[in-house]
TORTILO-456042 format. One record per residue (C-alpha): x, y negated, z. Coordinates in steps of 0.2 Angstrom, whole numbers, always signed. Example, Ala and Ser with C-alpha at 12.3 -4.5 7.8 and 13.67 -1.06 7.14 Angstrom:
<vokols>
+-------+-------+-------+
!    c1 !    c2 !    c3 !
+-------+-------+-------+
!   +62 !   +22 !   +39 !
!   +68 !    +5 !   +36 !
+-------+-------+-------+
</vokols>
This chain:
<vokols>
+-------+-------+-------+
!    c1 !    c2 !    c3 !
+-------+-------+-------+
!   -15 !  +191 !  +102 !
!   -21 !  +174 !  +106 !
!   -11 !  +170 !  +118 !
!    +5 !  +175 !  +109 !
!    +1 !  +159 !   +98 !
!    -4 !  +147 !  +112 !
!   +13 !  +148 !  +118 !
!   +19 !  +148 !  +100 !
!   +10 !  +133 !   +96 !
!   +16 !  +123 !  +112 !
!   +35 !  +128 !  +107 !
!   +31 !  +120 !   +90 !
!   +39 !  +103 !   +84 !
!   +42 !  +101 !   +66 !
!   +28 !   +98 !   +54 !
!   +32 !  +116 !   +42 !
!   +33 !  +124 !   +58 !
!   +16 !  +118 !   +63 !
!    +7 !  +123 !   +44 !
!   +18 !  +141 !   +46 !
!    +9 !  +142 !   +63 !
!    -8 !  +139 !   +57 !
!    -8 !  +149 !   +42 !
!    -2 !  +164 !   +54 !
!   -15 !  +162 !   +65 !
!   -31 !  +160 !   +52 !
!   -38 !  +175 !   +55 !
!   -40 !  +176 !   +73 !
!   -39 !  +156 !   +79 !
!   -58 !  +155 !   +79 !
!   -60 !  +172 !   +91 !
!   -45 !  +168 !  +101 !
!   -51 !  +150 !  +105 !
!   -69 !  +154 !  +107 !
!   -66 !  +168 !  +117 !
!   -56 !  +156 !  +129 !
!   -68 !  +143 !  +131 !
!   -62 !  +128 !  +120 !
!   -73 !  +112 !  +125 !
!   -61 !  +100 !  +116 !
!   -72 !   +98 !  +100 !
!   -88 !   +98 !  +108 !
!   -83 !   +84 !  +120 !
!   -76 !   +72 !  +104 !
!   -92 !   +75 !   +96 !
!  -102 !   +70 !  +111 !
!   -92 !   +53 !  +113 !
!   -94 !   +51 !   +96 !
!  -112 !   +53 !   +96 !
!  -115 !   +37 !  +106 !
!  -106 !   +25 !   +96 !
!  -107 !   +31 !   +79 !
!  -127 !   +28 !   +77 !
!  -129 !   +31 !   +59 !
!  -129 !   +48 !   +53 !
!  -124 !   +45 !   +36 !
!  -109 !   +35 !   +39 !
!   -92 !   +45 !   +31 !
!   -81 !   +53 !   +46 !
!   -63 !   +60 !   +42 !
!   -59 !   +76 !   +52 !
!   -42 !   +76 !   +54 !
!   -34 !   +93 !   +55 !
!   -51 !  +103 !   +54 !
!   -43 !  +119 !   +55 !
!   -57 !  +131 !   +52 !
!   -69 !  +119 !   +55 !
!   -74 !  +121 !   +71 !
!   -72 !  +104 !   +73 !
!   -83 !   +99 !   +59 !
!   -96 !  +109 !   +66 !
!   -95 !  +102 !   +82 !
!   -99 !   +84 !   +72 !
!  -112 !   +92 !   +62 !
!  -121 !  +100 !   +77 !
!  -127 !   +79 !   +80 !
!  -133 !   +77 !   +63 !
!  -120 !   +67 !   +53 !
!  -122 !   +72 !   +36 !
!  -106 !   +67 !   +27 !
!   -90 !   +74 !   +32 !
!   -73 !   +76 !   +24 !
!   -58 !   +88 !   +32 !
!   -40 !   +89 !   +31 !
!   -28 !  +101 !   +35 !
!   -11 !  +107 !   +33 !
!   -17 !  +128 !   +31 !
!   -24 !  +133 !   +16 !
!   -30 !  +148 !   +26 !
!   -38 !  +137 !   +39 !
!   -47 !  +128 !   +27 !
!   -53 !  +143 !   +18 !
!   -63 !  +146 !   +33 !
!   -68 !  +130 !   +35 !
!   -76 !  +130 !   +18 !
!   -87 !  +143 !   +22 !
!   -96 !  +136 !   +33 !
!  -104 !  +124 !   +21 !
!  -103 !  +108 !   +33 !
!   -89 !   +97 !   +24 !
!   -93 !   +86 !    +7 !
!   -74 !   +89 !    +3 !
!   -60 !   +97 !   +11 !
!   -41 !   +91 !    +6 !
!   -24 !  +102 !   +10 !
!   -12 !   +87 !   +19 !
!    +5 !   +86 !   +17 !
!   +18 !   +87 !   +31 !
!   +22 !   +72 !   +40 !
!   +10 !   +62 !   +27 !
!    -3 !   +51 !   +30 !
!   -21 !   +57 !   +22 !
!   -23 !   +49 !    +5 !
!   -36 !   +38 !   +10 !
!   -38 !   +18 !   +10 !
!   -44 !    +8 !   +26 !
!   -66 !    +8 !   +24 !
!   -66 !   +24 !   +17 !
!   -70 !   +32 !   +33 !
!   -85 !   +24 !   +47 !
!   -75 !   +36 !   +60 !
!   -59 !   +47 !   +59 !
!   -60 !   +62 !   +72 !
!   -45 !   +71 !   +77 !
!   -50 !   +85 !   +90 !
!   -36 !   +93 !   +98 !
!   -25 !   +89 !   +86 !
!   -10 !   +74 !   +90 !
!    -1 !   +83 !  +102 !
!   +16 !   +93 !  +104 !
!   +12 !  +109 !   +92 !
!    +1 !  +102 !   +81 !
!    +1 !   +81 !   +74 !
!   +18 !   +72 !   +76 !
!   +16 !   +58 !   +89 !
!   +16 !   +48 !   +72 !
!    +0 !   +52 !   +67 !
!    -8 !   +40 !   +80 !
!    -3 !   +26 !   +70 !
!    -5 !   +32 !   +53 !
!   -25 !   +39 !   +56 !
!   -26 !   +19 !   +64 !
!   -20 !   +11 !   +49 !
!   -33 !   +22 !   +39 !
!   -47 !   +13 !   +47 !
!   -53 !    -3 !   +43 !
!   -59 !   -17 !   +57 !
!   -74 !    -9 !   +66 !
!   -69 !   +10 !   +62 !
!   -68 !   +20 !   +76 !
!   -58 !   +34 !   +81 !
!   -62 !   +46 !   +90 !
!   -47 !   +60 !   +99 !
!   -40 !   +69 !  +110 !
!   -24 !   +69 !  +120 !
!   -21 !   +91 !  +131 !
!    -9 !   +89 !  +145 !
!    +5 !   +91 !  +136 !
!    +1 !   +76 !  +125 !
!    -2 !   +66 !  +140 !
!   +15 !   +72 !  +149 !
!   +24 !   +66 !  +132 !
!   +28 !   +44 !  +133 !
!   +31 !   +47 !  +115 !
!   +12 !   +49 !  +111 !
!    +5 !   +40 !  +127 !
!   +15 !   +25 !  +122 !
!    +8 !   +23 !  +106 !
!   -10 !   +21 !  +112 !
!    -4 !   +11 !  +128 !
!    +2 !    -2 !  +115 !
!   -12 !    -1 !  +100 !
!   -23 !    -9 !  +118 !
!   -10 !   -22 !  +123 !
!   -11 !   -28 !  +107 !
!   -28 !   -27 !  +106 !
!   -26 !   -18 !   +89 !
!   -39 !    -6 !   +96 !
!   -54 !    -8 !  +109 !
!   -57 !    +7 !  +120 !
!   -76 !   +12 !  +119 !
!   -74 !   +27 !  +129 !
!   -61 !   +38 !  +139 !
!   -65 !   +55 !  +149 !
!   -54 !   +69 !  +157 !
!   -60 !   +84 !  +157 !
!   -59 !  +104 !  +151 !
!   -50 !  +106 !  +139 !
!   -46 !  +128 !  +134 !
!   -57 !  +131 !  +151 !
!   -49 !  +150 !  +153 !
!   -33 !  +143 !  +151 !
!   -36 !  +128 !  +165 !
!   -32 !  +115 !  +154 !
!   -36 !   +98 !  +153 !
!   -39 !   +87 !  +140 !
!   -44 !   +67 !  +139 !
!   -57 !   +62 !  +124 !
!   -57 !   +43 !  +118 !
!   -64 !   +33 !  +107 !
!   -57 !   +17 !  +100 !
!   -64 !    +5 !   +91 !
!   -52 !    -5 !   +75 !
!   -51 !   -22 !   +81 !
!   -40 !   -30 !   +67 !
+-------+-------+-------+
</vokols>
């Protein structure tokens, strides 16, 4: 079963695709990605850990699925933290688990309705990459952050294979609209062999 939607989710392109995609695979996502060794989130909150030192501070988890992510930031004893998806199903699960202080349905190819300060740290684990977030996203979760704001992602293989995401990033540091605090290659779906790279950037203007 999960592997049926891995290759779906890697065929993927257009955002109503992607929310079809998500809603289908609700009921098993957690089991299937689990079961495969998914080190992605884990890894994102680790990094994230070591620049964001107060515990308090508001994080975004963008494209929290069913939450795993958010449990992942939790499990390091940050206390507020808000989620957004584009599957209602996902984040049905998601809300079980008690975690988030609120939980928001996003719109396709729509940036979250939220104003630059609202968020210490925006976290997107796994999630701007072909199948999932439109290479767009990377700018619009920047311009959601104010100066000091970190964000905190992820980039699979196929992300870093595609110039139309990579570029983004390599010009938000020659413009030195961003800092990069921290970058790491390493397992990303381990079962599967893949590779993912974690950063964290810092807002700089």
């Amino acid at each position: 079963m999960g592997k049926k939607f891995f290759e779906r989710a890697y065929r993927t392109t257009e955002q109503k695709e992607v929310e079809d995609l998500y809603e289908d695979w609700a009921a098993t996502y957690d089991a299937d990605v689990i079961e495969n060794g998914y080190m992605t989130p884990a890894r994102c909150a680790s990094a994230l850990a070591s620049f964001l030192v107060e515990r308090d501070a508001p994080i975004l988890d963008f494209a929290c699925g069913t939450g795993l992510s958010g449990m992942a930031v939790a499990e390091h004893g940050y206390t507020v933290i808000d989620g957004v998806d584009l599957s209602e199903s996902m984040l049905e699960t998601a809300r079980k688990r008690g975690i988030y202080r609120a939980l928001f349905k996003a719109e396709p190819d729509q940036a979250p309705d939220v104003a630059p300060g609202d968020y210490a740290a925006i976290t997107a684990m796994g999630a701007i990459s072909p199948g999932a977030a439109s290479a767009v996203y990377f700018d619009m979760l920047l311009a959601c952050l104010a100066p000091g704001g970190l964000f905190v992602f992820s980039y699979n293989e196929h992300t870093l294979a595609d110039p139309d995401y990579t570029s983004r990033l390599d010009n938000a540091l020659e413009k030195r609209i961003v800092r990069q605090c921290f970058h790491e290659h390493g397992d990303h779906i381990q079962k599967l062999g893949s590779k993912s790279s974690v950063y964290v950037l810092e807002k700089l203007v």
